[in-house]
N, C-alpha and C positions, 0 to 999 in steps of 0.2 A: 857784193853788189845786190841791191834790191830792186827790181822790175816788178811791174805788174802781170799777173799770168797770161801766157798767150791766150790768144782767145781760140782757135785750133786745139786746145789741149781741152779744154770747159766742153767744146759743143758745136759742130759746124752746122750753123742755119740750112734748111734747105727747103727748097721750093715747095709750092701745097703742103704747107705742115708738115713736112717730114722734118725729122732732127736726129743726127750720130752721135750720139756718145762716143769719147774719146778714144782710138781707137776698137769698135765695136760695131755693130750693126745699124742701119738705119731704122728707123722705129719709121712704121709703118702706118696709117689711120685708120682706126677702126674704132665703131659705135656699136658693133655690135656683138653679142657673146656666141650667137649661132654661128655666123661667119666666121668668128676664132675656131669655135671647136672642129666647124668641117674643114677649117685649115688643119687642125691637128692629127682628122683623121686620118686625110690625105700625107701624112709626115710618119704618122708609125701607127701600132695596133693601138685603138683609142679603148682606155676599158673604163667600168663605171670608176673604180680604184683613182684614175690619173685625170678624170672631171671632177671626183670630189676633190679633192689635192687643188687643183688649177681653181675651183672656184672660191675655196677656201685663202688660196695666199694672197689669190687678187681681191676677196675682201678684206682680211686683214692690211691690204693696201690702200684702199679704199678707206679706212677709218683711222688713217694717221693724224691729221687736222681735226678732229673731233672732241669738241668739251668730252672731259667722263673718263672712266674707267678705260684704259688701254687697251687695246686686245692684241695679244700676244698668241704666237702660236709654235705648235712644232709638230713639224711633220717628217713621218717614220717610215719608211719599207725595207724590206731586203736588201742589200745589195745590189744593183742593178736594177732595183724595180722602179726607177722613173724618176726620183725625186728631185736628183741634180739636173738634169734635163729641163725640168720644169722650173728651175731654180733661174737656170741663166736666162732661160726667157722672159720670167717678170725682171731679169736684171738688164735685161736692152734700155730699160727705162730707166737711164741712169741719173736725170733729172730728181726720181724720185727714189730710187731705190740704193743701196750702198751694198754692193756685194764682197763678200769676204770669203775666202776656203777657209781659214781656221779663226780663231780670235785667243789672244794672250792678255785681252782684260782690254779696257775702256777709255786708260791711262796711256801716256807714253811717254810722258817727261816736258819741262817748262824748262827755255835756255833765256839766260839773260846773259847780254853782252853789250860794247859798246854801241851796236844800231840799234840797242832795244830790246826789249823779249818776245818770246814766240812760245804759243802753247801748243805744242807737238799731237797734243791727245788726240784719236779716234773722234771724241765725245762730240770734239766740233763740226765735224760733217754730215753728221745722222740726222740733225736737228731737221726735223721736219721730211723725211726719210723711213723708208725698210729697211733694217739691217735684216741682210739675210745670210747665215753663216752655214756655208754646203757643206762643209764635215765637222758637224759640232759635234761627232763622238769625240774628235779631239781633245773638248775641253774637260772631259769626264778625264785623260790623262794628265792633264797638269795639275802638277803641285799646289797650284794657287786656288784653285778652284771653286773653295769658300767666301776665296776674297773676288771673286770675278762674278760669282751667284748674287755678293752682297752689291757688287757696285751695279748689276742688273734691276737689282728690288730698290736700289735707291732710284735708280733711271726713270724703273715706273712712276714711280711717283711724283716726277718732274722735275726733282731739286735733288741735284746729287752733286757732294762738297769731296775735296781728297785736298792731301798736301801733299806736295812733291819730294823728292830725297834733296832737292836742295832749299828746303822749310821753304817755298813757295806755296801760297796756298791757292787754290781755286772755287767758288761757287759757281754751280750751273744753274738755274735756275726758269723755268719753263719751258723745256726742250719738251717737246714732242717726238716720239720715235717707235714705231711697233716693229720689231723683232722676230722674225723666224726663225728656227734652228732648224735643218734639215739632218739627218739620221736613220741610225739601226736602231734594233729596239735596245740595244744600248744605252740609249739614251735616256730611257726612264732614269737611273739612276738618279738624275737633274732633279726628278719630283721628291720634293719635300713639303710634303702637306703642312706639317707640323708650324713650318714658317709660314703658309700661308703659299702655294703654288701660282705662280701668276700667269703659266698660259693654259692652253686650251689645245689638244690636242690633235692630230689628223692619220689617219694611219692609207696610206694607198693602198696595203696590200699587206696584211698583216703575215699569211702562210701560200707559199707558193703552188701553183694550181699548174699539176702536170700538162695538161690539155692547154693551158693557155699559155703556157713556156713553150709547149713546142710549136702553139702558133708564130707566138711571137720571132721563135728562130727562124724559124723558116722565112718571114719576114725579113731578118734583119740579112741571113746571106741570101739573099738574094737582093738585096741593095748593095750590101757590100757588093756584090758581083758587078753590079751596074757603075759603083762610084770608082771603080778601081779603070774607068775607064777616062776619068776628070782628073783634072792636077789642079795640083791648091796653088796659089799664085801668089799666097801670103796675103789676098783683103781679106775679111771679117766673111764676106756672100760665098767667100768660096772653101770655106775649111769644112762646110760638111753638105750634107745631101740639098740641093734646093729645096724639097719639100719642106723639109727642118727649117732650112732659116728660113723660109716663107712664114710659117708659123711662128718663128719666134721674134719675126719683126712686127708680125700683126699683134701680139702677145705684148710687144713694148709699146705698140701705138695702143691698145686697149686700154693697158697702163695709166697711158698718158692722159687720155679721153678720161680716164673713172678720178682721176687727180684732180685736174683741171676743174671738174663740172662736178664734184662728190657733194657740196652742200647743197647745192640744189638738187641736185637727184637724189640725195636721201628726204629734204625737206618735203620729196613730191611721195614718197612712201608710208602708203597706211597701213598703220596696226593694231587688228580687232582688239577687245578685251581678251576675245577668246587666246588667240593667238600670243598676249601678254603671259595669261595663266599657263598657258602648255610653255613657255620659254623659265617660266616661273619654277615649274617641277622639274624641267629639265637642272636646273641651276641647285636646287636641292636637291636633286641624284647625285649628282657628279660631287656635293658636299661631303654624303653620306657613303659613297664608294670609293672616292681616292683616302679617303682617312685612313690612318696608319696609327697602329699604338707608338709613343714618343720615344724615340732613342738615346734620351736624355735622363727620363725621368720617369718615377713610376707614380707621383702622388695623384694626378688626376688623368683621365683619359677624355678627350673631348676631339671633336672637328670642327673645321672650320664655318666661320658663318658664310651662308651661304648670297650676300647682297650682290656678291663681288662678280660672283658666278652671273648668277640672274643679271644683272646687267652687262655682264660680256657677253652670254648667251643671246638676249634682246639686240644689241648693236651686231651684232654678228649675224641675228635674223634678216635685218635691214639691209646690211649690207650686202648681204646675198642674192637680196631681191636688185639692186642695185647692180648689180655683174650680172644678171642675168635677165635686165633689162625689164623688171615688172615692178607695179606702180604698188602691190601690195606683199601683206607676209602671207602666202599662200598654202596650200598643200607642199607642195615641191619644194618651194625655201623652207620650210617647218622641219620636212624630210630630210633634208641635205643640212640643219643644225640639230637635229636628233643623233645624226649620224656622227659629226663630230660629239658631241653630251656622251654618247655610247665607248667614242673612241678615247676619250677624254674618263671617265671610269673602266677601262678595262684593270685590271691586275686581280689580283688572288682574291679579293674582299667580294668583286663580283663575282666570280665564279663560285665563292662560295653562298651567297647571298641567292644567286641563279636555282644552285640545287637544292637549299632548303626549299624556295618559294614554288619547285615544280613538287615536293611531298603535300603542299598545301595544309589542311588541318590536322595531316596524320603526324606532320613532322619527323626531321629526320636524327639518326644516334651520330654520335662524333664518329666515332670509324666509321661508319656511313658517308658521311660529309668527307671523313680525308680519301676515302676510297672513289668516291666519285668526283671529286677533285683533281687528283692525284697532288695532291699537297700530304707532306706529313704530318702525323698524328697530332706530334709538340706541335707544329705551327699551327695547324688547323684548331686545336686547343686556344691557342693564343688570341688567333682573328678571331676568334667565336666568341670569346669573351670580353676582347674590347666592344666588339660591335654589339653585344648588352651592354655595354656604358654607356653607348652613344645612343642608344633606342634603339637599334636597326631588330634584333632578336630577342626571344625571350624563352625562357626555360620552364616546361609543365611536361606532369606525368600524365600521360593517359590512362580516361578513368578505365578500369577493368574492374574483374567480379573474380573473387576469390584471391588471387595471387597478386601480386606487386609487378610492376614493368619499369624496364629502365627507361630515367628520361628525357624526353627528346627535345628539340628545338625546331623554334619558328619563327617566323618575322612575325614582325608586331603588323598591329591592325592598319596601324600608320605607312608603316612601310613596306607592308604588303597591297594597298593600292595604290603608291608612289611608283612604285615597281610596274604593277599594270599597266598604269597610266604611260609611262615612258619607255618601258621595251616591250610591251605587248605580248597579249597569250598566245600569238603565232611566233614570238621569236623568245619564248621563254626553254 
């Protein structure tokens, strides 16, 4: 029998703009990003780690209807350090958002029978959607994972085709959908430069901070203590602390608010030249750091071009300004997409990039670099030498008088004020 969906299942209306997602919380209105976050404080220990994070998914939400380059992202912490939390919150807005705990690929099978066919796939709900998947370390265990990467970089690019095992075939064709992964640093794995990496990364809380774990416990039993005196009743408002769901219904009504009204409120957001060029350099850093020598092949060593970056970085400027309710790209949005650009090159290329650029023009010897690294010799050997293919460094001996010196490495002239420019002589 075919029926139409109930309408109870979709979304129950409800007075002054409020709306429930199906079985889920009521989404709450809110215009404003101040009000969200004093709601958050009031919910648990608020750190700068879990505002970067929260401003970052709600832009990335924010720029799903957008001509251009997609901005994807994935965001990292510990174990416990915040991320699923802030996951189910952008997911109260289930109008626009598609949450998921794990993901087995994009696919799920086309039935043809006598009422007709039905295309079963994921693909078809996202359209115009967050997918956001809370434990995407999972997907680094499955088998498939090549094939689930590849059907991800076709997605980006609007038009993604597959056939089915019963030679059914399917074209998708102008879906819009930006995508979070939520995760341990585990998740790197996912990065592969080589093919051209499509997101942009976020980290809440890269190493744990004793002083601020034992705030935060202390906090949480002593809530505990307080909820153990509430009983869940089985709705959505009562399975965890009011504060909690106070914020995470104002978190789906913010949502909702940045959905609704995004072309306009990005249309009303200016951005200087200057503010172009600093998004400019941010987007060639993160070229020239996440690059990896090829695991394929040894004939040439190159990275990627960096347009792709620069215009993710740029829209993600915007968007920032946008969730946080300002009319331009400022100091403080510039700071808060810096800070992903940083998070978005971390791994072993920067830290070694970091200790030649604090020798300066003395330059440093490779046991030098693996020893303040703490990367081994062979590897440190290896990154050092790609990163002279791609320009990043250069090899010269220091002149002396009488004797010979072994010789050392530097960043080139080039990417020794890229560097400057984007993490700065206080944070080198």
């Amino acid at each position: 029998m075919i029926a139409p969906v109930p309408k109870d299942w979709l979304g129950e209306p409800k007075r002054d703009g409020q709306t429930r997602a199906a079985e889920g919380l009521v989404c709450v209105p809110c215009e404003s990003y101040k009000q969200l976050e004093n709601s958050w404080k009031k919910a648990m220990k608020w750190t700068d780690g879990l505002s970067h994070g929260l401003t970052f998914m709600l832009a990335v939400t924010t720029s799903t209807k957008s001509v251009g380059t997609q901005l994807w992202g994935k965001v990292f912490s510990p174990a416990g350090g915040g991320k699923t939390t802030l996951a189910e919150a952008v997911s109260v807005a289930r109008e626009y958002v598609y949450p998921k705990d794990s993901l087995t690929g994009l696919f799920s099978g086309y039935q043809i029978d006598g009422a007709g066919s039905q295309d079963f796939s994921m693909i078809n709900s996202i359209n115009g959607k967050t997918l956001i998947i809370k434990d995407a370390d999972t997907i680094i265990q499955n088998a498939a994972l090549p094939a689930i990467i590849s059907q991800f970089r076709a997605l980006y690019d609007r038009s993604i085709r597959t056939q089915f095992k019963n030679k059914m075939s399917r074209d998708y064709e102008g879906i819009s959908a930006t995508v979070l992964f939520c995760g341990t640093s585990s998740m790197k794995q996912l990065d592969s430069s080589e093919l051209g990496e499509r997101f942009l990364d976020c980290w809440l809380m890269e190493k744990i901070d004793e002083d601020l774990e034992d705030e935060i416990n202390w906090r949480v039993i002593n809530r505990a203590d307080r909820n153990l005196a509430l009983e869940a009743n089985g709705k959505p408002e009562n399975r965890q602390d009011p504060e909690m769901t106070a914020a995470m219904q104002l978190t789906g009504g913010y949502v909702n608010y940045l959905r609704l009204n995004a072309q306009d409120l990005l249309s009303q957001v200016d951005g200087s030249d200057d503010a172009k060029r600093t998004c400019i350099n941010y987007g060639k850093f993160v070229a020239f750091m996440r690059a990896r020598p090829s695991s394929t092949q040894d004939e040439t060593a190159e990275r990627e071009f960096s347009a792709r970056l620069v215009e993710q970085h740029w829209r993600l400027a915007k968007c920032l300004a946008v969730v946080l309710n300002k009319k331009d790209v400022d100091k403080e949005v510039l700071k808060r997409t810096r800070r992903v650009a940083l998070d978005t090159a971390k791994g072993q290329t920067l830290e070694i990039v970091k200790q030649i650029y604090k020798t300066k023009e003395a330059g440093a010897e490779m046991a030098a670099i693996s020893l303040r690294t703490n990367i081994s010799e062979d590897k440190t050997r290896q990154l050092v030498k790609f990163l002279r293919q791609i320009g990043v460094v250069e090899l010269f001996t220091p002149s002396t008088k009488g004797r010979a010196k072994t010789p050392r490495w530097r960043l080139t002239e080039r990417l020794r004020d890229l560097y400057r420019d984007v993490v700065g002589r206080e944070h080198s």
